[in-house]
Each structure stands twice: as structure tokens, then as C-alpha cells.
C-alpha positions in Angstrom: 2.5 -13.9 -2.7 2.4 -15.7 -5.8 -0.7 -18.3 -6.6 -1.4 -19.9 -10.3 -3.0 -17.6 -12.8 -2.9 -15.7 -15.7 -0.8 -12.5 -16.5 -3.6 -9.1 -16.4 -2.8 -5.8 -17.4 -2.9 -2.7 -15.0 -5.4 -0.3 -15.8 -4.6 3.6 -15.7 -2.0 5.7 -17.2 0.7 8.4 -16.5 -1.2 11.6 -17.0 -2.5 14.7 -15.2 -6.2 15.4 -16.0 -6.9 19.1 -17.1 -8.9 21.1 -14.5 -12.6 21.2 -14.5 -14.7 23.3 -12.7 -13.5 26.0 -10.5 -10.5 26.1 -9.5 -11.4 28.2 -6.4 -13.4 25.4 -5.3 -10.5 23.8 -4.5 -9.7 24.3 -0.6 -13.1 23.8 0.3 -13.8 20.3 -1.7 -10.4 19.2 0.3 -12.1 20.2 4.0 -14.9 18.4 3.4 -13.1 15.6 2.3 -10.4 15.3 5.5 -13.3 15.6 7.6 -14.6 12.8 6.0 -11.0 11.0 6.1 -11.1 11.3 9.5 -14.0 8.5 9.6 -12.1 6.5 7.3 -12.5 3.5 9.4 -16.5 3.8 8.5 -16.7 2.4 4.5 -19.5 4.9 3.4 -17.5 8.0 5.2 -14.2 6.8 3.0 -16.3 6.4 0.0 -17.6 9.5 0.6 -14.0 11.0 1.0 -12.8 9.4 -2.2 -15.7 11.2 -3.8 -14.8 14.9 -2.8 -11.0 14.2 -3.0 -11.6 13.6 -6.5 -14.1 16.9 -6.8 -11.3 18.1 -5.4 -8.6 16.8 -7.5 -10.3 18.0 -10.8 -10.3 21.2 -9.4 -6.7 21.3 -9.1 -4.7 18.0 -10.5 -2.1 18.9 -9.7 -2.3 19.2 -6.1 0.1 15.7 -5.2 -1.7 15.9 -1.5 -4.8 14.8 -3.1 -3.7 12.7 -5.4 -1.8 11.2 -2.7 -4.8 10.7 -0.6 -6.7 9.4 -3.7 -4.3 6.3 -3.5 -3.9 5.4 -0.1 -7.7 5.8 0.1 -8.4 3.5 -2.1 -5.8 1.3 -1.1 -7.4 1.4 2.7 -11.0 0.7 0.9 -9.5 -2.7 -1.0 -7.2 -3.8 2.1 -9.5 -2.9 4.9 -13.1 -2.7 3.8 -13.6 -5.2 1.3 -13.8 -8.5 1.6 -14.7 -10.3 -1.7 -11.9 -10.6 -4.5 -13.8 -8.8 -7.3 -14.3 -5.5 -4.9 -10.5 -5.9 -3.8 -8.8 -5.8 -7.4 -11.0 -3.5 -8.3 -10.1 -1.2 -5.3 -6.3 -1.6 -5.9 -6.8 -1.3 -9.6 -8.3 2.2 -9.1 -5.6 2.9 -6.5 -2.8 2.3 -8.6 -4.8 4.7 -11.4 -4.9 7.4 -8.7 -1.1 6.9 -8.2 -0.3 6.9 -11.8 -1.6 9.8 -11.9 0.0 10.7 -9.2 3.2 10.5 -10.1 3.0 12.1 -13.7 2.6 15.1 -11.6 6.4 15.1 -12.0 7.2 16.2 -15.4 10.8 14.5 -15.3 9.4 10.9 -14.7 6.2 11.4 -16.8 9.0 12.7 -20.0 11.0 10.0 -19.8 7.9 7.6 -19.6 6.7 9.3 -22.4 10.5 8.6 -24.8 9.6 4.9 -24.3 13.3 3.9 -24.1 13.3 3.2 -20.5 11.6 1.0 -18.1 9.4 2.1 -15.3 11.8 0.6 -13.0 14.4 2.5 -14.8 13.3 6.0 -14.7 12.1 6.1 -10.8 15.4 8.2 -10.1 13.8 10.6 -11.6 11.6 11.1 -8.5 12.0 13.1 -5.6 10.9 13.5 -1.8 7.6 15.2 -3.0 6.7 11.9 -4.6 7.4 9.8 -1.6 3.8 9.3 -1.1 2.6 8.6 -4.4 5.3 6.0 -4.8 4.5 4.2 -1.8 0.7 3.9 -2.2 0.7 3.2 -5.6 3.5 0.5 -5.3 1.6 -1.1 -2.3 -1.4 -1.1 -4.0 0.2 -2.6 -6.9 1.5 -5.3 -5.2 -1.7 -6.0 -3.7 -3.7 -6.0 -7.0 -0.5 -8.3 -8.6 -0.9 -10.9 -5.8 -4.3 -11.3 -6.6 -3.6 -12.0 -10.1 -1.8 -14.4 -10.0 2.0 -15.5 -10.5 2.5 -14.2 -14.2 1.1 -10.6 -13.0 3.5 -10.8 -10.0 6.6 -11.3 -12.0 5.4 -8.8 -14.4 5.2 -6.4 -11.9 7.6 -7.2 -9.4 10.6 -5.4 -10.2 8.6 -2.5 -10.8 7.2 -2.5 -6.8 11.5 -3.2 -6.2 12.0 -0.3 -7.7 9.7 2.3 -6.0 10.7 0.8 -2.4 14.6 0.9 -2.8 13.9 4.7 -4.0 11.9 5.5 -1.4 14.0 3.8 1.3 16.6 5.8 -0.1 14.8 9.1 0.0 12.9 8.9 3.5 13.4 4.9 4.9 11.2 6.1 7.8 8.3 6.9 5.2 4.7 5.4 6.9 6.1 4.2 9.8 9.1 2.6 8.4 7.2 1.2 5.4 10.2 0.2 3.3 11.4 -2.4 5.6 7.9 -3.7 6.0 7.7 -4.2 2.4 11.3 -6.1 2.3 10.2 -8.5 5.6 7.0 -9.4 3.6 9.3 -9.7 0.1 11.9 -11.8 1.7 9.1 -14.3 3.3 7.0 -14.4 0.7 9.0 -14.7 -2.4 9.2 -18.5 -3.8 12.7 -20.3 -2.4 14.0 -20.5 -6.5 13.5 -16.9 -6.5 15.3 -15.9 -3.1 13.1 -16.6 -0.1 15.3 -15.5 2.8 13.3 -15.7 6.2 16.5 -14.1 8.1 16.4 -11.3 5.9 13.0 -11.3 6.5 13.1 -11.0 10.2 15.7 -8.2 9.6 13.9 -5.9 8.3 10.5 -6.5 9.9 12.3 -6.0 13.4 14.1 -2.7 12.1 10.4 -1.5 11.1 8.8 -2.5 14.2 11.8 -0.9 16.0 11.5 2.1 14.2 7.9 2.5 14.4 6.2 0.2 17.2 2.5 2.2 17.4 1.9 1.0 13.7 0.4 -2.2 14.1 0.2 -3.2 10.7 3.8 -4.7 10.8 3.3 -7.3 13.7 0.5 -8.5 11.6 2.7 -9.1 8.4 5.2 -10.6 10.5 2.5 -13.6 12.1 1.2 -13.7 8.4 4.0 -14.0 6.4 7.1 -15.0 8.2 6.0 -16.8 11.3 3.6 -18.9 8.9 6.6 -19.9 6.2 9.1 -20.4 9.3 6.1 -22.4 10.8 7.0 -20.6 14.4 3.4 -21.1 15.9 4.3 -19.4 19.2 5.4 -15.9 17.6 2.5 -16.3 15.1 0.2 -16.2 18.4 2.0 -14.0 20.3 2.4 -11.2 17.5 -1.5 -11.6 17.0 -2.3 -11.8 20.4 -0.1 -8.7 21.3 -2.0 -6.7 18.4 -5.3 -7.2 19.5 -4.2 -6.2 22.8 -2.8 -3.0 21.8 -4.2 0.3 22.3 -4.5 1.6 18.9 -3.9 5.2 19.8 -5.5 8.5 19.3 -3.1 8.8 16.1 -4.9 10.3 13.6 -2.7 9.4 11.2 -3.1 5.5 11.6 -5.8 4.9 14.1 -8.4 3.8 11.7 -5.6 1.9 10.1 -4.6 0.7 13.7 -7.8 -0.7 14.4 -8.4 -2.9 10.5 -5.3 -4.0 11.8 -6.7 -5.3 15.0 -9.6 -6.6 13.1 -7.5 -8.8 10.8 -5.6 -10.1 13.9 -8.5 -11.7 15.3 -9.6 -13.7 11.9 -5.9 -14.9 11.7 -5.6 -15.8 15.1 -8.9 -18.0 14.2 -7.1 -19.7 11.6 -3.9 -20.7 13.5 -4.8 -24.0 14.2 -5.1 -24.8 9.9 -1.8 -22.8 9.2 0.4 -24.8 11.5 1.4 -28.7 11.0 1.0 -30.4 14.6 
């Protein structure tokens, strides 16, 4: 989680754009781009999507559904598709813009941003179920961009992304298959032992997430790359893999192109088991 480097700033800021264009161009800008969505797993068709979700965005900003999917799109294009650091922070950059945007949607928040007597981490109360989604994209894709910034942009950050997941595991814990408990099994493995590493917390919350919500496959994967690898537990590193790339990834349409990125990462970590593990 947290490798030498220099603090960077996060790009993007806490507005909603004015509408362009017209407005009754809306609904059918969106169609084209779920049908698009829908071949997410294919990096031109999600480009593509991103393209007429944010057509469709300037038609109505704000519409959080889009700006939603403007997030976790672009998330899923840094996290799934690309492979080269540049592309990566870029993708995550632009994600957590999207969200930004996202969440200023919410007049509360986005005024008491705007005083400038309170922290970001400090006004997230102000949020509410609607905004479920556009905290959790943007503060996964924040953490993402973070990590690969290096250790000063990680603290920066950090109690920012702490912030959005205790909210939302307080408004809907159960939020993309159980996504605030992932976060907390990857947080609790990967923070530095000074700052709190606890790998039984850790395995607590990764095994309420996975109990919770066992057709995501995402979760078995952070558990090989994060906790099995700090715990040095070989065996579950290869059997979590193993059992991943196994899987059936499902006919979800929700996470079956997520489903099967997943699948793809566990067979390049499986590769490098035999580096990752003392003999």
C-alpha cells in the first residue's frame, strides 16, 4: 500500500457542470451508453461507454446514475484494462474527477466544502444513501491513484478513503457486494505495522465480505494478494487463486466483466507465487 515517493495533488474539484446541449438528449445518450457498458470487459467498448456517459452527463449533470457510472468506469479502465503506471494514475485521476463531481451533486456536502472550515473527512455526514455509489467509486479510486503515488500521497489521503467507507458501511455495509469490509481486510493487511497492521482484523472482515457476497470474486483475490502474502500463508494464497480461476464467473451483469479481470489477475499472481513466498 505504501511505497517511497513524493506527496501529488488530486486533480478535479467539487462542482456540477452546467448543461450543454439538449437536455432531451439525455435518455438516449444513456442507452447507448449501457449498451456499451454491457461490453465493458472489451477496452474500446468501455472507452466508448465513458464517451457517451459523459455526452450524457453534460446533458443532464445532475443525473448521480451517470456520474456514478462515470467513476466506476473509469475506475474498471485503470484497474482492469491498463497495464502501464502512467495509463493507471491517469485512469484513477479522472475517476476520482468524475466522483467529485459526483458527489457535489449534494448541495449539503458541496456547501460545507465550499465554508472551508471543515475537512473532507469531516463533512461526509452530510451524505446520504443516494451518494452511496459515488462515495465508493471515488474513494476506491482514490486509494488506487494514492498507492501509486507514493507514501506521502497515501497519508495525505488516507483518512479521507476512512472516512467515505465507515459512512458507507454505515448507510448500506452490503454496498457492491459487501465492499466496505473488503476495503477494511485490504486496510488492515496492508497498512505499515507502526501504523496498525492487524492481519486478524484483516481476515475478519474479508471473510464477513466473502460470506456476504461469495459470487464477487474480486475479494478472494485481495485476500491471496494482500493478507495471505503479509501472513506468508502460501497454501491459502494458492488455494484462493486457484479457486478463482476455477469459478464460474456468472451471467451477472452486474459483475461478470468484473468477474472475469478478476480471473485474469488470478492467473498472473498465481505465476508469481513462487517470488512472494520465502522457502
Amino acid at each position: 500500500m505504501f511505497t517511497i515517493g513524493c506527496g501529488k495533488k488530486q486533480k478535479g474539484t467539487y462542482e456540477v457542470a452546467k448543461a450543454s446541449g439538449e437536455a432531451s438528449a439525455f435518455d438516449a445518450l444513456k442507452g447507448e451508453a449501457d449498451e456499451l457498458w454491457a461490453k465493458r470487459g472489451e477496452t474500446e467498448s468501455l472507452k466508448a461507454a465513458l464517451a457517451k456517459y459523459e455526452q450524457a452527463y453534460n446533458a443532464k449533470p445532475t443525473d448521480r446514475e451517470t456520474a456514478a457510472r462515470l467513476t466506476r468506469g473509469w475506475y474498471f479502465l485503470g484497474d482492469a484494462h491498463f497495464t502501464e503506471k502512467d495509463q493507471k494514475n491517469e485512469a484513477f485521476d479522472t475517476a476520482v474527477s468524475w466522483g467529485k463531481r459526483c458527489l457535489a451533486i449534494n448541495t449539503t456536502f458541496k456547501g460545507r466544502l465550499e465554508k472551508g472550515d471543515e475537512k473532507e473527512e469531516d463533512v461526509v455526514d452530510a451524505l446520504t444513501a443516494e451518494d452511496v455509489p459515488c462515495m465508493y467509486w471515488t474513494s476506491s479510486a482514490l486509494g488506487k491513484w494514492a498507492k501509486l503515488n507514493g507514501i506521502l500521497t497515501s497519508l495525505k489521503h488516507i483518512e479521507t478513503v476512512k472516512a467515505y467507507m465507515t459512512h458507507i458501511g454505515t448507510l448500506q455495509p452490503d454496498y457492491f457486494y459487501h465492499g466496505p469490509d473488503r476495503y477494511w481486510g485490504a486496510y488492515y493487511s496492508l497498512i505499515p505495522s507502526f501504523s496498525g497492521r492487524d492481519l486478524n482484523k484483516s481476515k475478519g472482515h474479508y471473510d464477513k465480505s466473502i460470506a456476504g457476497s461469495p459470487e464477487y470474486l474480486g475479494t478472494q483475490v485481495l485476500v491471496a494478494d494482500t493478507w495471505a502474502v503479509n501472513s506468508q500463508d502460501k497454501a491459502t494464497y494458492v488455494r484462493m487463486l486457484q479457486a478463482v480461476i476455477d469459478a464460474d464467473p456468472g451471467d451477472n451483469p452486474d459483475i461478470g466483466p468484473e468477474n472475469r479481470a478478476e480471473q485474469a489477475k488470478a492467473k498472473r499472481l498465481l505465476a508469481q507465487a513462487g517470488e512472494r513466498f520465502a522457502e
